[in-house]
C-alpha positions as CSV (number, residue, x, y, z in Angstrom):
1,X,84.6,71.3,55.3
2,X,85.5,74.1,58.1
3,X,85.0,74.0,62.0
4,X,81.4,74.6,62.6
5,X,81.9,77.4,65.3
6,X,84.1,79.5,62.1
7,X,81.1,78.9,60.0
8,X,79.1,80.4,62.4
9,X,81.5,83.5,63.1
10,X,81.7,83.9,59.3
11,X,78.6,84.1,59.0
12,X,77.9,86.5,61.9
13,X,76.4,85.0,64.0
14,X,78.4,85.5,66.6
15,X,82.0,85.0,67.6
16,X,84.1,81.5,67.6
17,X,83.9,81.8,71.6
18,X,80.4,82.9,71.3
19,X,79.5,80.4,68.5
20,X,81.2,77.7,71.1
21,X,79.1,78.4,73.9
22,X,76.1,78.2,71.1
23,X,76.7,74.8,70.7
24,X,77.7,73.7,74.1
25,X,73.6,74.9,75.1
26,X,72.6,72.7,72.0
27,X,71.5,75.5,70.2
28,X,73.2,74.4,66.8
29,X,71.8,71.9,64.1
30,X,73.1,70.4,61.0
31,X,70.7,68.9,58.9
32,X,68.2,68.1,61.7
33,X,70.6,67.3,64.2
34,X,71.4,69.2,67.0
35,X,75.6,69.8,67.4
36,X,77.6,69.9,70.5
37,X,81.2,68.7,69.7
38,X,83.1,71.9,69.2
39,X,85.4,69.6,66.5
40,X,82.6,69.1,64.3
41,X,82.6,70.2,60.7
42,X,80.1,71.2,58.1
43,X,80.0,72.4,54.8
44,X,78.1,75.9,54.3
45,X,77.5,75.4,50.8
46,X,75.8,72.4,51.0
47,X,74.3,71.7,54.7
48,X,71.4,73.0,56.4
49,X,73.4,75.0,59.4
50,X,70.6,76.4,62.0
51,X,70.7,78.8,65.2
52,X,67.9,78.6,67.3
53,X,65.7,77.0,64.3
54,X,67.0,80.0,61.5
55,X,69.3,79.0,58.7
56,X,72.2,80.8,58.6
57,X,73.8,82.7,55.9
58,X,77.4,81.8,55.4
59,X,78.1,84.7,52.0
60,X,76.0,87.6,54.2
61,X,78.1,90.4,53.9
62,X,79.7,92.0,57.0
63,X,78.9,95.5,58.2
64,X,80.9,97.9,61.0
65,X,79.5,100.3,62.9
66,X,80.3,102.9,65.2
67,X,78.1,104.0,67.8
68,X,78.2,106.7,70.1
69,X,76.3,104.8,73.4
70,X,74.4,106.8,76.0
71,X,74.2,106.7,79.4
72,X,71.2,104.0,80.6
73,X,71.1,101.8,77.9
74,X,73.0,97.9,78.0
75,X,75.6,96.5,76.0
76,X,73.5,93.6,74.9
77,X,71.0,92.6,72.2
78,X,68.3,91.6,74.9
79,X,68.1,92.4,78.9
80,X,65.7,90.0,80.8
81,X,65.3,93.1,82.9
82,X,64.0,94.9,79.7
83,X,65.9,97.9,80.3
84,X,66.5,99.5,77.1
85,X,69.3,98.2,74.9
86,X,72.0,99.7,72.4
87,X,70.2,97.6,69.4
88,X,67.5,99.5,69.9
89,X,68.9,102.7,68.5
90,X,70.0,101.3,65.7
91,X,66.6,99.9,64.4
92,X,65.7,97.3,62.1
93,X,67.9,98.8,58.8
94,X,70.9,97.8,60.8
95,X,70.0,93.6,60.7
96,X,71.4,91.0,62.8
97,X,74.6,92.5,64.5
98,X,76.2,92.5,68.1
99,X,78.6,94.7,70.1
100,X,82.4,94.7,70.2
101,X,83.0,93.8,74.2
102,X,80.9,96.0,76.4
103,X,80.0,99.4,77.3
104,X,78.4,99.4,81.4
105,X,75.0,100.8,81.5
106,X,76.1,104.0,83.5
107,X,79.3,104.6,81.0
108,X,78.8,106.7,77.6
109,X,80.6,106.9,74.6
110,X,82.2,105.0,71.3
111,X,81.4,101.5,70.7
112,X,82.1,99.1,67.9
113,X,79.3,96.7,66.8
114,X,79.7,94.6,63.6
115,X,78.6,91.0,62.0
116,X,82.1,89.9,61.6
117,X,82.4,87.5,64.7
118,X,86.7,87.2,63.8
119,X,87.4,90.5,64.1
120,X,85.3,91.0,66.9
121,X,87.5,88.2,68.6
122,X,90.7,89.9,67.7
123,X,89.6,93.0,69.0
124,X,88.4,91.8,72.4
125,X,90.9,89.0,73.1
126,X,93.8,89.9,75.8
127,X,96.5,88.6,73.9
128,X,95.9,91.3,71.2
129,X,96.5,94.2,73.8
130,X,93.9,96.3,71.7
131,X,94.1,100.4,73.4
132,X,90.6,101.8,74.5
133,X,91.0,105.5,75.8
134,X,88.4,106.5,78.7
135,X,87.8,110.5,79.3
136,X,86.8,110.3,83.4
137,X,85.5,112.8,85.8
138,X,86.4,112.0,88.9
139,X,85.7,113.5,92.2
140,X,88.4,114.7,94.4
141,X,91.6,116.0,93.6
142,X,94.4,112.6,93.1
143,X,97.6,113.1,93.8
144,X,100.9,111.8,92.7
145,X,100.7,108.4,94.3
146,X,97.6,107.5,93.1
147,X,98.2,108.3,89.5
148,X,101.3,106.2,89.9
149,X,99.1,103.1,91.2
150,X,96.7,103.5,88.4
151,X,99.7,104.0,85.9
152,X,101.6,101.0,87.4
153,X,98.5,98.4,88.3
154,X,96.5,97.6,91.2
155,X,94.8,94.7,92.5
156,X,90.6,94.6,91.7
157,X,88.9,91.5,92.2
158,X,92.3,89.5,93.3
159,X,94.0,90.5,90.2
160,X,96.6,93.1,89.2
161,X,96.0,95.6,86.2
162,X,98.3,95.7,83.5
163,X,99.9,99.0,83.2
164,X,97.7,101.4,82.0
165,X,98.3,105.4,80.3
166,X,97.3,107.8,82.7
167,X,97.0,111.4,82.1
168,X,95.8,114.3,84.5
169,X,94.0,117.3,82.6
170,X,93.5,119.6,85.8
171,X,90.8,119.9,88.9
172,X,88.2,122.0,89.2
173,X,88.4,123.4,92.7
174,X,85.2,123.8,95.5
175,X,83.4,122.4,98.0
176,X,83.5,118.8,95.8
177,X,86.4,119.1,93.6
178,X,86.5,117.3,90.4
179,X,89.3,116.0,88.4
180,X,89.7,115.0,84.6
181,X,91.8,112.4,83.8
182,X,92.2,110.1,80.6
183,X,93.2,106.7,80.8
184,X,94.2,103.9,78.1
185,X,93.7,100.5,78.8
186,X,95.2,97.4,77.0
187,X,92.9,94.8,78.9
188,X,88.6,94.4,78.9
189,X,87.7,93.4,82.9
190,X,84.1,94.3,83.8
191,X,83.6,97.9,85.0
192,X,87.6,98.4,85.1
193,X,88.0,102.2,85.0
194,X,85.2,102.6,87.7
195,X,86.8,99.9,90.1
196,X,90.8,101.4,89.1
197,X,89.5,105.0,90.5
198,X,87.2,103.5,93.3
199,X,90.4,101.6,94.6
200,X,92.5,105.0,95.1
201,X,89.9,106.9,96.5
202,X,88.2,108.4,93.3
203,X,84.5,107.5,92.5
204,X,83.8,107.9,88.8
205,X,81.2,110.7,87.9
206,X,81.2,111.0,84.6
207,X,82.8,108.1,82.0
208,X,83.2,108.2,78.0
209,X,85.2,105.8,76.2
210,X,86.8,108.2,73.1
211,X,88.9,105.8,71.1
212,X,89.1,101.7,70.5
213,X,91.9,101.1,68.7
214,X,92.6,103.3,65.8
215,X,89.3,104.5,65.6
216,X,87.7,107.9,67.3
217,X,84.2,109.1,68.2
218,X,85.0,111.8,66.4
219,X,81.7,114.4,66.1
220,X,78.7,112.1,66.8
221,X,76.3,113.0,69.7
222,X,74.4,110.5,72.0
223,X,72.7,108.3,70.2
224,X,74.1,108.7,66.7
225,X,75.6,105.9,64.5
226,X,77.3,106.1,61.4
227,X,79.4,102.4,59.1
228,X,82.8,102.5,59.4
229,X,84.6,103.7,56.2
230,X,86.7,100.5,54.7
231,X,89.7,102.1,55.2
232,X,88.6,102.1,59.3
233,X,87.7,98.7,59.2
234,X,91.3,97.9,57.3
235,X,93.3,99.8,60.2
236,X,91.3,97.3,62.7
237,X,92.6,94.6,60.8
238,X,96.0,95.7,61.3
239,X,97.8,94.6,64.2
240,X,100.2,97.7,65.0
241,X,97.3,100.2,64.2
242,X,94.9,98.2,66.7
243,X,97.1,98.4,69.6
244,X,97.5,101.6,69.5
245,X,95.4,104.8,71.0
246,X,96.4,108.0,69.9
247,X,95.9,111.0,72.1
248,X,92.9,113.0,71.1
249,X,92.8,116.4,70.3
250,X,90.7,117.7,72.7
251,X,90.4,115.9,76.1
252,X,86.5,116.0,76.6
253,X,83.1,117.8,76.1
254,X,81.8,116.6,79.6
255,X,81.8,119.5,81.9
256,X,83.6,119.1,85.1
């Protein structure tokens, strides 16, 4: 007998947090009856577990993906506003998965998506401090101080930022300068690197997250998706190799 909200994140249906929230809506049913105490246990082998009326599959096997996100498309499996969303450049071969944290709508670059509902929760909790590098076009030209406040925290919506990595790769000089900048972040708030630059005087143009943990975008273009090698998927798993971000090669391909 195991925890019903494990049973669902095993099976990948979404994670524990996720599979919690399930519940609470009265989404859940065990044999015919509809679940809402988060203590409640089933057995997957022998009870008739359902999610929205379908059975789950407690053995399905997990997949990883990495997928290089555009510009205009959510971070979601459905938008009421039926914008497009990143499920729907994966297609139907890639079954019932969902995204590692989120991705805004106007950002670009690597996100995580996978079935395995406990890794996604070790990768987006705070506790686990998991790096994700950010390649940013800003415009104007920052100086010292405000590289310091990004580097050191600032306060966005009544909180302060953990410390963050913050590296300058030059400006382009004209009538609108622009400045390229990489920075790692240890923490997941909603639209953080647009609201960090915003509150020192630098509007984000252009955003690409490059790196989530151990794992790089590497080559893939816009729209392109590839499973993550097992050896990947075993670095995630590690807790040293998770936290850190290293510093790519290259700083972008985004033209200032």
């Amino acid at each position: 007998m195991e925890r019903l909200q494990k049973i669902l994140s095993s099976a990948g249906v979404a994670s524990r947090r996720a599979s919690e929230q399930l519940m609470a809506e009265g989404r859940v049913t065990v044999n015919g009856r509809t679940v809402r105490e988060l203590g409640t246990k089933a057995d997957p082998a022998k009870d008739d577990i359902r999610v929205d009326g379908r059975r789950i599959r407690p053995d399905v096997r997990h997949r990883y993906i990495l997928l290089y996100k555009p510009r205009g498309y959510v971070t979601t499996r459905s938008d009421p506003e039926g914008r497009p969303t990143v499920l729907d450049l994966l297609g139907p071969r890639a079954g019932y998965i969902y995204p590692v944290g989120r991705l805004d709508y106007d950002s670009e670059g690597l996100l995580l998506m996978t079935t395995d509902g406990d890794l996604a929760e070790h990768l987006t909790h705070p506790r686990h401090e998991v790096a994700k590098l950010y390649d940013v076009i800003v415009k104007g030209a920052p100086d010292a101080a405000a590289i310091e406040k990004l580097r050191k925290g600032l306060f966005i919506d009544g909180r302060r930022t953990s410390p963050a990595e913050v590296r300058l790769h030059g400006t382009v000089k004209s009538d609108r300068p622009t400045t390229r900048i990489t920075i790692t972040l240890r923490e997941g708030r909603n639209r953080q690197v647009r609201k960090m630059c915003s509150a020192v005087g630098l509007p984000v143009r252009d955003l690409r997250r490059v790196q989530f943990g151990p794992i790089v975008l590497g080559r893939l273009k816009p729209g392109e998706w590839r499973d993550l090698t097992t050896s990947e998927v075993a670095s995630l798993r590690r807790k040293d190799d998770a936290r850190t971000a290293k510093r790519p090669r290259r700083p972008s391909r985004m033209r200032s």
